[in-house]
PDB file of N, CA, C and O in Angstrom, chain B, residues numbered from 101:
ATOM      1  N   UNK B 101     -15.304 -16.285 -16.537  1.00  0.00           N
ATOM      2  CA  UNK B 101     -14.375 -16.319 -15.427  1.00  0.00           C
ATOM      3  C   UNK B 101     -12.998 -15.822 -15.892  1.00  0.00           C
ATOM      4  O   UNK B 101     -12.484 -16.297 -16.905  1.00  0.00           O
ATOM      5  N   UNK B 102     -12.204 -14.567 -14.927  1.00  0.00           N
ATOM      6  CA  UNK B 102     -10.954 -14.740 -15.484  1.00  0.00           C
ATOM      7  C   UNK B 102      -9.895 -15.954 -15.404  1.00  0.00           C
ATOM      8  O   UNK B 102      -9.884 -17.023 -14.794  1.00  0.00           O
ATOM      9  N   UNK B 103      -8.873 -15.211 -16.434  1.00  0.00           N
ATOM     10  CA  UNK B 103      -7.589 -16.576 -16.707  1.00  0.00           C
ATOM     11  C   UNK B 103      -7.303 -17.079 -15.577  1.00  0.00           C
ATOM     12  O   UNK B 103      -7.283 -18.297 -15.403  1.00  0.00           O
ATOM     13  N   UNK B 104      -6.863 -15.623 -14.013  1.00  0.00           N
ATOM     14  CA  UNK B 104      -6.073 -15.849 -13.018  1.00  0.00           C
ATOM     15  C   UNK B 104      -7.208 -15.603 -12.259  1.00  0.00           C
ATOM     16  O   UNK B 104      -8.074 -14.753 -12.466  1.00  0.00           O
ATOM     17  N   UNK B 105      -7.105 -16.727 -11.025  1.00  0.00           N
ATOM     18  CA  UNK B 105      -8.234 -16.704  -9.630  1.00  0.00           C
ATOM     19  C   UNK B 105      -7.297 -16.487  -8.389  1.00  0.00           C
ATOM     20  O   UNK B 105      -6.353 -17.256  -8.206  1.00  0.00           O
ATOM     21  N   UNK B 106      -7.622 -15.161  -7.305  1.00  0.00           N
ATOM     22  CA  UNK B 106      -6.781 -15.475  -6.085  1.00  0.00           C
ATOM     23  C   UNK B 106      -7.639 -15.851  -5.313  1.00  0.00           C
ATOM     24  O   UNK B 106      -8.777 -15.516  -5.639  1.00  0.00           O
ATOM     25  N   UNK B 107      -7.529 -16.517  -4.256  1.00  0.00           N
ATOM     26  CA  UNK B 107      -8.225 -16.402  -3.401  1.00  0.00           C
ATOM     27  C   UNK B 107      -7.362 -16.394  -2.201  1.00  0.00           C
ATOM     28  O   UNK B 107      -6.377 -17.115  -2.035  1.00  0.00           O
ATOM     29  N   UNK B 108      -7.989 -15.198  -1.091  1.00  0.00           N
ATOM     30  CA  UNK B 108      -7.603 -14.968   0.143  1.00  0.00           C
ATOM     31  C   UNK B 108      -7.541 -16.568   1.167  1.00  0.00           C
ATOM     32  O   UNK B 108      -8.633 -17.134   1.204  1.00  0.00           O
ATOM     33  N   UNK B 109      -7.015 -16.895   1.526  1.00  0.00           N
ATOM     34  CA  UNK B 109      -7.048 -18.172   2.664  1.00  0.00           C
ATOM     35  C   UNK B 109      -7.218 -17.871   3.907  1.00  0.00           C
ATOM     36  O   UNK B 109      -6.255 -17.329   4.451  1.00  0.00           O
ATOM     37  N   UNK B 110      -8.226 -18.069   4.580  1.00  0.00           N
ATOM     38  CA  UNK B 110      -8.385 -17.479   6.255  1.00  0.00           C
ATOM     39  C   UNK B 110      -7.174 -18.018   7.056  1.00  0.00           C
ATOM     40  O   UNK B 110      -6.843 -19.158   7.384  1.00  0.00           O
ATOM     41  N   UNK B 111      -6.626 -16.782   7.257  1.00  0.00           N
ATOM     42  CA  UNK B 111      -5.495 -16.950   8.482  1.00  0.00           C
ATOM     43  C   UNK B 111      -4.553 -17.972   7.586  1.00  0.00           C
ATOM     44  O   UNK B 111      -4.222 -18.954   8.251  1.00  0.00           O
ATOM     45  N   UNK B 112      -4.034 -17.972   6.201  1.00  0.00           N
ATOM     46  CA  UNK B 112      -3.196 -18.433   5.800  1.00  0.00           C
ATOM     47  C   UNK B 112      -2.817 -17.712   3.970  1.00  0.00           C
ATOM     48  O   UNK B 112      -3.118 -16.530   3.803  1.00  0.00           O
ATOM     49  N   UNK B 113      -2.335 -18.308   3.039  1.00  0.00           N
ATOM     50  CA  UNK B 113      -1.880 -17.894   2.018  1.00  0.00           C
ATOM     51  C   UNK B 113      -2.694 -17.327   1.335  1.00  0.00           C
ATOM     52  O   UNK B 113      -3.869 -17.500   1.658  1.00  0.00           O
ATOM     53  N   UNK B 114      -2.399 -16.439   0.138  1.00  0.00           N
ATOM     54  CA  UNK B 114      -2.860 -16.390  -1.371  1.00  0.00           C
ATOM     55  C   UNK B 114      -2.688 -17.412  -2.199  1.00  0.00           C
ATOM     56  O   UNK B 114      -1.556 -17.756  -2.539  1.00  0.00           O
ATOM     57  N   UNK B 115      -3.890 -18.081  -2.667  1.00  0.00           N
ATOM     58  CA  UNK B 115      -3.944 -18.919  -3.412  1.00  0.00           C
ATOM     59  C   UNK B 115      -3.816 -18.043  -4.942  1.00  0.00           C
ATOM     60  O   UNK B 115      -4.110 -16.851  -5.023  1.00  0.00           O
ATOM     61  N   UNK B 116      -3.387 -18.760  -5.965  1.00  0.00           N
ATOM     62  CA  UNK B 116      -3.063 -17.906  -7.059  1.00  0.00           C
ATOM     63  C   UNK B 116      -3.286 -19.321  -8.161  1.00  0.00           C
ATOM     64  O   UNK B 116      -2.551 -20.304  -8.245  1.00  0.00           O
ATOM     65  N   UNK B 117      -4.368 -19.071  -8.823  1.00  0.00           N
ATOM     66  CA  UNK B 117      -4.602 -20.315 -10.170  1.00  0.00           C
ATOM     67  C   UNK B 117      -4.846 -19.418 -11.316  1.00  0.00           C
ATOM     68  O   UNK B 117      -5.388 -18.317 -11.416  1.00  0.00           O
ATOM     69  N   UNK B 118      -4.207 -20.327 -12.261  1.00  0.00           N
ATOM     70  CA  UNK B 118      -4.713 -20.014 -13.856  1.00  0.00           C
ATOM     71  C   UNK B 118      -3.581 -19.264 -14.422  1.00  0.00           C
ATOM     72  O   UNK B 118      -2.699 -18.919 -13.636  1.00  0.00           O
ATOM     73  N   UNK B 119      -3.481 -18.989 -15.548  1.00  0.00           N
ATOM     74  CA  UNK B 119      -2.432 -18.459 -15.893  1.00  0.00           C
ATOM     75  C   UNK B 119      -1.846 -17.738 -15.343  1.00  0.00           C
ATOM     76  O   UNK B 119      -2.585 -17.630 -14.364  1.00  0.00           O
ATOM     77  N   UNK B 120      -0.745 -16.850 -15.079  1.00  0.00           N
ATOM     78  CA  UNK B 120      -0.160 -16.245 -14.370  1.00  0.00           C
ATOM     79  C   UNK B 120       1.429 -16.177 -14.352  1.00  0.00           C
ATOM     80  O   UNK B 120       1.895 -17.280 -14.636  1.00  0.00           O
ATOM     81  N   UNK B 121       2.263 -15.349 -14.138  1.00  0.00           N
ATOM     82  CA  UNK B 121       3.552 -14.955 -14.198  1.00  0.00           C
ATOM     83  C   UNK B 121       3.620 -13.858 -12.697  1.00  0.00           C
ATOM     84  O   UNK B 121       2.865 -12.931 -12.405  1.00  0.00           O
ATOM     85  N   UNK B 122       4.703 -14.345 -12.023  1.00  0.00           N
ATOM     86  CA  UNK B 122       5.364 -13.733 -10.751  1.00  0.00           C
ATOM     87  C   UNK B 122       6.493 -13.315 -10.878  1.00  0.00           C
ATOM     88  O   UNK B 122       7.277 -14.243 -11.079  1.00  0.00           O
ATOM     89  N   UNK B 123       7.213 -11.817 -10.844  1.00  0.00           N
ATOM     90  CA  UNK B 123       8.061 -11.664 -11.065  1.00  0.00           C
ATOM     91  C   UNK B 123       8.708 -10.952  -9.796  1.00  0.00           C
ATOM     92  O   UNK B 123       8.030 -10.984  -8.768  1.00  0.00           O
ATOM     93  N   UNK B 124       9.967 -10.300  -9.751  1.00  0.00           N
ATOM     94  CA  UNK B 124      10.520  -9.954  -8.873  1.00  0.00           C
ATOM     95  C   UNK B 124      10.866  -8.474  -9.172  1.00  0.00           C
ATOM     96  O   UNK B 124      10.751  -7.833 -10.217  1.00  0.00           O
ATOM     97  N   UNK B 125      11.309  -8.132  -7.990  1.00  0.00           N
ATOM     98  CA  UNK B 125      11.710  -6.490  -7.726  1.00  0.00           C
ATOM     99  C   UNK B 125      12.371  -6.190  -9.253  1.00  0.00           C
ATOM    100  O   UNK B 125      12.417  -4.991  -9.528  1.00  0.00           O
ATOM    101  N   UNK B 126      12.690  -6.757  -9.886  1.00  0.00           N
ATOM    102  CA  UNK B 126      13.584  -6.412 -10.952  1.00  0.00           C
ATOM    103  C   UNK B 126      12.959  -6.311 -12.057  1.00  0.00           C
ATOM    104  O   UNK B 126      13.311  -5.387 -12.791  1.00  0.00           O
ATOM    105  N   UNK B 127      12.019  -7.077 -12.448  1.00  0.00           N
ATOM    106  CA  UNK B 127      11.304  -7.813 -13.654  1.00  0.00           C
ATOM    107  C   UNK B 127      11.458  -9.151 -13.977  1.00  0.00           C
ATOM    108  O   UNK B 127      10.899  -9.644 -14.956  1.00  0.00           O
ATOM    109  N   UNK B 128      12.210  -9.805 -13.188  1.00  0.00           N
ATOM    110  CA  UNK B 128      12.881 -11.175 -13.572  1.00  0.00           C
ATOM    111  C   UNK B 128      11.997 -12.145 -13.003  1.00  0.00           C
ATOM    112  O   UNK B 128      11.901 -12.430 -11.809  1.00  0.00           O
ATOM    113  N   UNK B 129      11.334 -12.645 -14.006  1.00  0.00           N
ATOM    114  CA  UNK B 129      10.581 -13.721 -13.861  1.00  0.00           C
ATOM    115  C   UNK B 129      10.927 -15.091 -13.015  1.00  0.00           C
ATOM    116  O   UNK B 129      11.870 -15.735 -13.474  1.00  0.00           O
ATOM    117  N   UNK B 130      10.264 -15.639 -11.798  1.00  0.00           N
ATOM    118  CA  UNK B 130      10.442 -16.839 -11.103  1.00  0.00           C
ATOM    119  C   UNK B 130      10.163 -17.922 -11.957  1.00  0.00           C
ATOM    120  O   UNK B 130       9.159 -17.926 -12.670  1.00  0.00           O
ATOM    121  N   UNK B 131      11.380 -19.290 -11.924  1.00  0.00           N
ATOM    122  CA  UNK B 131      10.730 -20.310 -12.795  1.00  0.00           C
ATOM    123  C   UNK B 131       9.520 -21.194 -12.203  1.00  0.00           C
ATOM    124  O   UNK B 131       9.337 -21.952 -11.250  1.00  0.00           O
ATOM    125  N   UNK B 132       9.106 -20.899 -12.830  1.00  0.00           N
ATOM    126  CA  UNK B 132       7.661 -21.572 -11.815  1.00  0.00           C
ATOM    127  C   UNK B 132       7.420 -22.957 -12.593  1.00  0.00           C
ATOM    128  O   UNK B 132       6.423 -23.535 -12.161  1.00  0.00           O
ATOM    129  N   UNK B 133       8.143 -23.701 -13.728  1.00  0.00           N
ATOM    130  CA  UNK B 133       8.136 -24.898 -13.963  1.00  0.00           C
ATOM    131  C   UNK B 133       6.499 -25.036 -14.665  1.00  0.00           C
ATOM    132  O   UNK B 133       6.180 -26.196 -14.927  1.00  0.00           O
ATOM    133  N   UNK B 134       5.760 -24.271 -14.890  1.00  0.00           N
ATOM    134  CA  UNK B 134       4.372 -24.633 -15.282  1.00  0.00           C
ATOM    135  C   UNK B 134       3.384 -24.795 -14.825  1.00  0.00           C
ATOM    136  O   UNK B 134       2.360 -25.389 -15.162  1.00  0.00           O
ATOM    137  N   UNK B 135       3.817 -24.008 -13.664  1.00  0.00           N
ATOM    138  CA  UNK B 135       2.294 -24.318 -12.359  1.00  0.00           C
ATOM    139  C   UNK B 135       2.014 -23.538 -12.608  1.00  0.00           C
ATOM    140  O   UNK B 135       2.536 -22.501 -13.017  1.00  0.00           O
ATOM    141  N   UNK B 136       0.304 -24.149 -12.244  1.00  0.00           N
ATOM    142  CA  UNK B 136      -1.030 -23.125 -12.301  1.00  0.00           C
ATOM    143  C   UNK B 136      -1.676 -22.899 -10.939  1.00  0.00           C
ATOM    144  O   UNK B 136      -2.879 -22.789 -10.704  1.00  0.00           O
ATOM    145  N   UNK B 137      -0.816 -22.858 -10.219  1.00  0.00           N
ATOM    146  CA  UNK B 137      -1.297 -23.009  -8.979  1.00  0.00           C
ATOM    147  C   UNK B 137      -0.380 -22.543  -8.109  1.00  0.00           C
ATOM    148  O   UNK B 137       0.612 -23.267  -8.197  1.00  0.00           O
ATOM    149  N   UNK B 138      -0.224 -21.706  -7.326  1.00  0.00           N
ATOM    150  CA  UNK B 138       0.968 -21.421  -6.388  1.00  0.00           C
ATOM    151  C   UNK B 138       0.092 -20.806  -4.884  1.00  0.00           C
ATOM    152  O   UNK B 138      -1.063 -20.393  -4.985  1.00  0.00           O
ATOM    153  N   UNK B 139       0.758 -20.823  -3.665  1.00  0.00           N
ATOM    154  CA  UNK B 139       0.405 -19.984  -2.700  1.00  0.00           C
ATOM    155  C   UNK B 139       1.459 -19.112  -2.218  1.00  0.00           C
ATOM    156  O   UNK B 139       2.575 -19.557  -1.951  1.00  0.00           O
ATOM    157  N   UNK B 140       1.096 -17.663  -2.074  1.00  0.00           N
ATOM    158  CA  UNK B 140       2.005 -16.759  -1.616  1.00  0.00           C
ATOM    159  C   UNK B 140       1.834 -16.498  -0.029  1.00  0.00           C
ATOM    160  O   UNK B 140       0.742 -16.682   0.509  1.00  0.00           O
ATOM    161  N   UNK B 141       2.847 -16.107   0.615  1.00  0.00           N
ATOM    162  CA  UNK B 141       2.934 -15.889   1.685  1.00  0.00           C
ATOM    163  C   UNK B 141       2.366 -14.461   2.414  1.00  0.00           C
ATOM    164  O   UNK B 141       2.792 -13.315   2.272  1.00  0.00           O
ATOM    165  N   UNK B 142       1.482 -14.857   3.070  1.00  0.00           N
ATOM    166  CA  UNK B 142       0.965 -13.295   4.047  1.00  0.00           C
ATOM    167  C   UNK B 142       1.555 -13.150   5.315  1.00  0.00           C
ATOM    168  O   UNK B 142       1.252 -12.063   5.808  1.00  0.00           O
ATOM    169  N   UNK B 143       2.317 -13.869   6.063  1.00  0.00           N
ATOM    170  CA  UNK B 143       2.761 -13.856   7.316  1.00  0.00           C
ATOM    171  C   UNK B 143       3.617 -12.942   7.497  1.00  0.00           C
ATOM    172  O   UNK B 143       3.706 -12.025   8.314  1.00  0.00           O
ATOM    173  N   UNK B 144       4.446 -13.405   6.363  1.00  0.00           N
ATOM    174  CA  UNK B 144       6.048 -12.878   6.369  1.00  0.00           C
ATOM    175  C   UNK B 144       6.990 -13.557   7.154  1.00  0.00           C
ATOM    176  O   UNK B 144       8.063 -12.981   7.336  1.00  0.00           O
ATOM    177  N   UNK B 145       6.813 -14.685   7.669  1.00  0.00           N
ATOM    178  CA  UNK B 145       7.271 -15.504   8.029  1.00  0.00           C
ATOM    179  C   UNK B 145       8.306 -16.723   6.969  1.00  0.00           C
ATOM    180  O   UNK B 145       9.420 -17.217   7.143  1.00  0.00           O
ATOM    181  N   UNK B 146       7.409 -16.832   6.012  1.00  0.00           N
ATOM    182  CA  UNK B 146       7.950 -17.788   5.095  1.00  0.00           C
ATOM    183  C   UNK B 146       9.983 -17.930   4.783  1.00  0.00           C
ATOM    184  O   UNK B 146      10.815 -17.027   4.865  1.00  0.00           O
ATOM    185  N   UNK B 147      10.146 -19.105   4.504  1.00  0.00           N
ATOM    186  CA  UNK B 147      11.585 -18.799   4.237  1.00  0.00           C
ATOM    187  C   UNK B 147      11.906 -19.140   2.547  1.00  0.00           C
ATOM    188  O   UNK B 147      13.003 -19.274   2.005  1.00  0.00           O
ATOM    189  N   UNK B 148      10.937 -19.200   2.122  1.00  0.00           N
ATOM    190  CA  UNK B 148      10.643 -19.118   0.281  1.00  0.00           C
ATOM    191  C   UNK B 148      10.219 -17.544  -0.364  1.00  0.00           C
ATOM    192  O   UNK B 148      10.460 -17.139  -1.502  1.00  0.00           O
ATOM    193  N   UNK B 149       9.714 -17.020   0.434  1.00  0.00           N
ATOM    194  CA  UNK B 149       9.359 -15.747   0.089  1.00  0.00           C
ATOM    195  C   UNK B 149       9.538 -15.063  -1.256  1.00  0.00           C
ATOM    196  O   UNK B 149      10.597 -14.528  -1.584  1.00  0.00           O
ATOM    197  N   UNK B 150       8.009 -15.124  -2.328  1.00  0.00           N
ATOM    198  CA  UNK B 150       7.351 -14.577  -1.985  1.00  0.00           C
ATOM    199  C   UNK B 150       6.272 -15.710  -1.500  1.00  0.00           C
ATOM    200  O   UNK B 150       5.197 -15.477  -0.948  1.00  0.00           O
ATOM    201  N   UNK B 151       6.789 -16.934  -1.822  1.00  0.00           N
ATOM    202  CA  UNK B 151       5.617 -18.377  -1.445  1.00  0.00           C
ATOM    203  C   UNK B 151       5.453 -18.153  -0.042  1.00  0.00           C
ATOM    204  O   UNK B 151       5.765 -17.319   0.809  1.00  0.00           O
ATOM    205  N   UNK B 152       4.829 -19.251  -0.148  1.00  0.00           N
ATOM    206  CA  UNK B 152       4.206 -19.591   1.246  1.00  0.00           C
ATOM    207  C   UNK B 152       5.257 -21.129   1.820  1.00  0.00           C
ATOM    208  O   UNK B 152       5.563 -21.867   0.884  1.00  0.00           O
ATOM    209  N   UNK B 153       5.551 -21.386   2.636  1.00  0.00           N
ATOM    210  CA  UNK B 153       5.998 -22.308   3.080  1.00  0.00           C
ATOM    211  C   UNK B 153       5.492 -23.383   4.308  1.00  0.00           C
ATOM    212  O   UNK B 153       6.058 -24.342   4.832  1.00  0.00           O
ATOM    213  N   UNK B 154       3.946 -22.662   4.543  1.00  0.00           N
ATOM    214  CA  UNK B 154       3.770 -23.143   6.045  1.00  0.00           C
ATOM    215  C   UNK B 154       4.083 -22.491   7.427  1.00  0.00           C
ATOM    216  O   UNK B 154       3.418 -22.962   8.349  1.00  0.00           O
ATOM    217  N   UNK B 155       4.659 -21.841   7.643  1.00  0.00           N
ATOM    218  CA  UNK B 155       4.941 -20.701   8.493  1.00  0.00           C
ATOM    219  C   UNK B 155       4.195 -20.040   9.226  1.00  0.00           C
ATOM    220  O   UNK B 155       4.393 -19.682  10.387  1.00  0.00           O
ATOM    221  N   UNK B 156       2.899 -19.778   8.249  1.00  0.00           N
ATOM    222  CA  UNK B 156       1.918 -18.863   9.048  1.00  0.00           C
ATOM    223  C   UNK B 156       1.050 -20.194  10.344  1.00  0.00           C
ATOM    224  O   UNK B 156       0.418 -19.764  11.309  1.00  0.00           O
ATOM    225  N   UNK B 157       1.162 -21.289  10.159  1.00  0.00           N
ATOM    226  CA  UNK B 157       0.915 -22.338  11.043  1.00  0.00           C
ATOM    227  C   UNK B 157       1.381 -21.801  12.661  1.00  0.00           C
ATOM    228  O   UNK B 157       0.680 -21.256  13.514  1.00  0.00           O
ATOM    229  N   UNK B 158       3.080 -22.248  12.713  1.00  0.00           N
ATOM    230  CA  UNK B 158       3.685 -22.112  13.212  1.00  0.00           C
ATOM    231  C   UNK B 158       4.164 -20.501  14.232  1.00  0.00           C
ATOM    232  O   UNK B 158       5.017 -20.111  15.030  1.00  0.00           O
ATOM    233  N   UNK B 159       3.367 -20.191  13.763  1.00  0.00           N
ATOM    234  CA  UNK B 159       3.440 -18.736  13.955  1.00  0.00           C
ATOM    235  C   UNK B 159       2.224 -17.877  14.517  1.00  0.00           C
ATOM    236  O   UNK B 159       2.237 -16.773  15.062  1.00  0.00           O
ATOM    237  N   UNK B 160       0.997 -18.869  14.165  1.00  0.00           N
ATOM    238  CA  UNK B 160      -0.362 -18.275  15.026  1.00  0.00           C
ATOM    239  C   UNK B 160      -0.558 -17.534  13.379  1.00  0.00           C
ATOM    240  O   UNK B 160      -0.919 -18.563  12.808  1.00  0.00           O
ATOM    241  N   UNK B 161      -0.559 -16.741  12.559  1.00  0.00           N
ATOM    242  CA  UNK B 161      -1.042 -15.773  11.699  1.00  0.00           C
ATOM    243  C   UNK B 161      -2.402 -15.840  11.584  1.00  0.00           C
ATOM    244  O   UNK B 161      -2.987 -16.848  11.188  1.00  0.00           O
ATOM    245  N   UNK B 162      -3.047 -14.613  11.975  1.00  0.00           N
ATOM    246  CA  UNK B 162      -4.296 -13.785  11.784  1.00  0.00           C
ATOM    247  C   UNK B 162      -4.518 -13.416  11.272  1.00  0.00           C
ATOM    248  O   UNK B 162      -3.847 -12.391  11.393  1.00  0.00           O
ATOM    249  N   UNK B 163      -5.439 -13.224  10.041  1.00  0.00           N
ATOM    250  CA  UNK B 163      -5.552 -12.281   8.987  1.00  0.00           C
ATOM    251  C   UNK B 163      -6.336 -11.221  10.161  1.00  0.00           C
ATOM    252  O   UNK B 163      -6.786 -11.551  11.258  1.00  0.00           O
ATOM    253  N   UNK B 164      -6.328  -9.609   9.415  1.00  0.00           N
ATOM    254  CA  UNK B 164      -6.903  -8.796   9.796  1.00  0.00           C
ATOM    255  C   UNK B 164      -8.844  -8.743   9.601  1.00  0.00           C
ATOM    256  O   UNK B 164      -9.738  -8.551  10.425  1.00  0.00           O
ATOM    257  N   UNK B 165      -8.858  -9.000   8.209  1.00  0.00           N
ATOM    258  CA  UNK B 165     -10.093  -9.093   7.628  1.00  0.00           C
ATOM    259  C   UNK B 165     -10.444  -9.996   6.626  1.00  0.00           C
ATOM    260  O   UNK B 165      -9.548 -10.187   5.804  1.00  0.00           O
ATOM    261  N   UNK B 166     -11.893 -10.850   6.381  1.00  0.00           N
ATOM    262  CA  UNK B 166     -12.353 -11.521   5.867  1.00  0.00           C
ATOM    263  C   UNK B 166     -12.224 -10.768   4.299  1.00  0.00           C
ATOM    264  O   UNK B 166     -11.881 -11.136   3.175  1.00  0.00           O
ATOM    265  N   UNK B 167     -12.564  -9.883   4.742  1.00  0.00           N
ATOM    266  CA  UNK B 167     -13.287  -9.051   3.271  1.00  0.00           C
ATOM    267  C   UNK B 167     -12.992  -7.585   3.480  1.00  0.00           C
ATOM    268  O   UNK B 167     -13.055  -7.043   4.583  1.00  0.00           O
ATOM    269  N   UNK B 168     -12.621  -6.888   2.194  1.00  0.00           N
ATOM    270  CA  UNK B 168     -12.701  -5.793   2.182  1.00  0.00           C
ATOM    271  C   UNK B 168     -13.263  -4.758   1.397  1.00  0.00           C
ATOM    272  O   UNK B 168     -12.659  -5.350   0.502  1.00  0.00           O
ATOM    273  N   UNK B 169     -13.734  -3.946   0.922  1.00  0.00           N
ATOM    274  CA  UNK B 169     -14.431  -2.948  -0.355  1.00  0.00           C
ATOM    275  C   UNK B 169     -12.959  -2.559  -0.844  1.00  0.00           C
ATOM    276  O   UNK B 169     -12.109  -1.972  -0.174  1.00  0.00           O
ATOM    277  N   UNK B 170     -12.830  -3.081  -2.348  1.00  0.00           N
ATOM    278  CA  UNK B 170     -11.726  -2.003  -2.931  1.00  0.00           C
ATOM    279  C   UNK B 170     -12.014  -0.539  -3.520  1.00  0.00           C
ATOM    280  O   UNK B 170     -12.680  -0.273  -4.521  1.00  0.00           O
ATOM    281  N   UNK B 171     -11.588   0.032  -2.964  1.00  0.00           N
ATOM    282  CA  UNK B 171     -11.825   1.330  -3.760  1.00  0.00           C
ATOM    283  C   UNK B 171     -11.566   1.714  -5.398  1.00  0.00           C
ATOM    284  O   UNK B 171     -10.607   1.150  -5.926  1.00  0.00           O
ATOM    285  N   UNK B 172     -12.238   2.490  -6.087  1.00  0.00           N
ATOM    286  CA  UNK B 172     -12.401   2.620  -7.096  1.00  0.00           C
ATOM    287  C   UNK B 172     -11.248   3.019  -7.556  1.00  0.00           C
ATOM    288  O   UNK B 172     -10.889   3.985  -6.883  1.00  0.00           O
ATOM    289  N   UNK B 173     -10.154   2.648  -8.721  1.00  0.00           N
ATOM    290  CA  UNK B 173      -8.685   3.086  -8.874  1.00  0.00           C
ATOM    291  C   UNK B 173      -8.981   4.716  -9.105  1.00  0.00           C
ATOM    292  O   UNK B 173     -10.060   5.290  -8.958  1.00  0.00           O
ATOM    293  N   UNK B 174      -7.836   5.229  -9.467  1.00  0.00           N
ATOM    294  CA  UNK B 174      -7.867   6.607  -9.644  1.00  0.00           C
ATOM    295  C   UNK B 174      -7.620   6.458 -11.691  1.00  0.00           C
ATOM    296  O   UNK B 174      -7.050   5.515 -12.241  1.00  0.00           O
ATOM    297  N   UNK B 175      -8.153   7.505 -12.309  1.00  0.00           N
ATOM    298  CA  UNK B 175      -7.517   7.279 -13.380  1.00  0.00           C
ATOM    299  C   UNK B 175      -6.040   8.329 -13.677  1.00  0.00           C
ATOM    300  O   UNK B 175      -6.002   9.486 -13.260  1.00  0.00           O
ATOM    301  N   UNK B 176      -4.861   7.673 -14.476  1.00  0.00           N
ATOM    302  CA  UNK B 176      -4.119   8.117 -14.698  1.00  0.00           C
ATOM    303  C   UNK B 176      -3.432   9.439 -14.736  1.00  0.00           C
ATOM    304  O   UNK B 176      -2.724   9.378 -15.741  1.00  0.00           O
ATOM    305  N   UNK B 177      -3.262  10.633 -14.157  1.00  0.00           N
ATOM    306  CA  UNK B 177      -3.229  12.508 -14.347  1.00  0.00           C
ATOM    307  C   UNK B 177      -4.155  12.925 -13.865  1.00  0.00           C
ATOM    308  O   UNK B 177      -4.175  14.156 -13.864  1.00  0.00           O
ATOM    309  N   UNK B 178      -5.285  12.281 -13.270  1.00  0.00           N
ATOM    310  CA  UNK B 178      -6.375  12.994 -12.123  1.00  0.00           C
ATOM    311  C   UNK B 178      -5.942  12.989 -11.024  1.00  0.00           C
ATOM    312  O   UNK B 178      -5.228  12.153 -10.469  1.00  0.00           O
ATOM    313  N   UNK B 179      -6.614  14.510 -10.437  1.00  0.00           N
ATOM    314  CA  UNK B 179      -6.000  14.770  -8.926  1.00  0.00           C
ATOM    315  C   UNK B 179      -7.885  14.459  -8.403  1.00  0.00           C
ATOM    316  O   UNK B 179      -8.884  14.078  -9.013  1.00  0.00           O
ATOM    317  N   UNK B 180      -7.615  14.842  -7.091  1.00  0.00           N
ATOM    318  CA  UNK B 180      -8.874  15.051  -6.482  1.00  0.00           C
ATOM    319  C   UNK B 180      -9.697  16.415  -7.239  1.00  0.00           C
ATOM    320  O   UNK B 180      -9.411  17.384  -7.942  1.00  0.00           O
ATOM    321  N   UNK B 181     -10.871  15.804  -6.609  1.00  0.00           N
ATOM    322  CA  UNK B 181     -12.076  17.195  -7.521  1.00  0.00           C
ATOM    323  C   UNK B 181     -11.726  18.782  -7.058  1.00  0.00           C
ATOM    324  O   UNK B 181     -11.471  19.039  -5.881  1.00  0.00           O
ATOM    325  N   UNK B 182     -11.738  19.599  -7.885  1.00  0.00           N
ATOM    326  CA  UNK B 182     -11.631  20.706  -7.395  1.00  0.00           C
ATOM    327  C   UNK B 182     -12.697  21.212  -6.729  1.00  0.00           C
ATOM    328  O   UNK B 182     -13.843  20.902  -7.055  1.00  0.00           O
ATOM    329  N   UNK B 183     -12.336  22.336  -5.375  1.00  0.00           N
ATOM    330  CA  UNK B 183     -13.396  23.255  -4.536  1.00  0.00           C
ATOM    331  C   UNK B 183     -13.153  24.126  -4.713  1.00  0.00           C
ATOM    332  O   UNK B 183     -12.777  24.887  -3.822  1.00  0.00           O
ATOM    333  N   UNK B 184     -13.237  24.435  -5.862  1.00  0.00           N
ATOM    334  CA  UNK B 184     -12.934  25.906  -6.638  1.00  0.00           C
ATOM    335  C   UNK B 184     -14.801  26.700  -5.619  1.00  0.00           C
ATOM    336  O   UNK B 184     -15.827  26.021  -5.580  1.00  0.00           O
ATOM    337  N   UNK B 185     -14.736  27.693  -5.179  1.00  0.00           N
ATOM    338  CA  UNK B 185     -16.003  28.107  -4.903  1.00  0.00           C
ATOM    339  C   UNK B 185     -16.727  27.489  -4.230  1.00  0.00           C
ATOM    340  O   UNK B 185     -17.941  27.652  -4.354  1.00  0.00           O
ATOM    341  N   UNK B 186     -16.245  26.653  -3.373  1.00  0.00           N
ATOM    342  CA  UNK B 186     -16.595  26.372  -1.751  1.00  0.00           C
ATOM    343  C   UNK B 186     -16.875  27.473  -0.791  1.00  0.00           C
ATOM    344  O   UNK B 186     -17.110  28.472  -1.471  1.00  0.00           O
ATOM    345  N   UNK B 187     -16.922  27.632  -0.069  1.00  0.00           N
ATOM    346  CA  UNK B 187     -17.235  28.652   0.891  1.00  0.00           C
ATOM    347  C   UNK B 187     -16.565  27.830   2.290  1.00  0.00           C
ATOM    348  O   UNK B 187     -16.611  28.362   3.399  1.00  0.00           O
TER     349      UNK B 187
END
């Protein structure tokens, strides 16, 4: 199992366990006091942001989808395949 587990919350937060570090637009690490456990906010509602505060309650929030296929990353200096000699 990995270190860090998210799990999606229907119609509410990212759950976030196990080791882990959250940082900000900058690089500057949040003191997170030693938790292994945090929930982030999907609403955008929250007034903790990037947490969760409860908000998405109050607010009706829907997730779009249960589940999704991630697509395969790209690797690093690859473009798309060439059609060199397509027709």
């Amino acid at each position: 199992m990995a270190a860090t587990r998210i799990t999606v919350r229907g119609n509410g937060p990212l759950l976030v366990e196990g080791d882990f570090e959250i940082v900000d637009v900058n690089g500057r690490p949040y003191g997170l006091a030693g938790r292994t456990r945090v929930s982030l906010c999907r609403c955008g509602q929250s007034e903790d942001k990037p947490f969760c505060d409860g908000h998405h309650k109050a607010c009706s929030f829907q997730a779009e989808s249960a589940r999704a296929t991630c697509r395969r990353p790209r690797r690093p200096g690859r473009r798309g395949r060439s059609r060199r000699g397509a027709a």
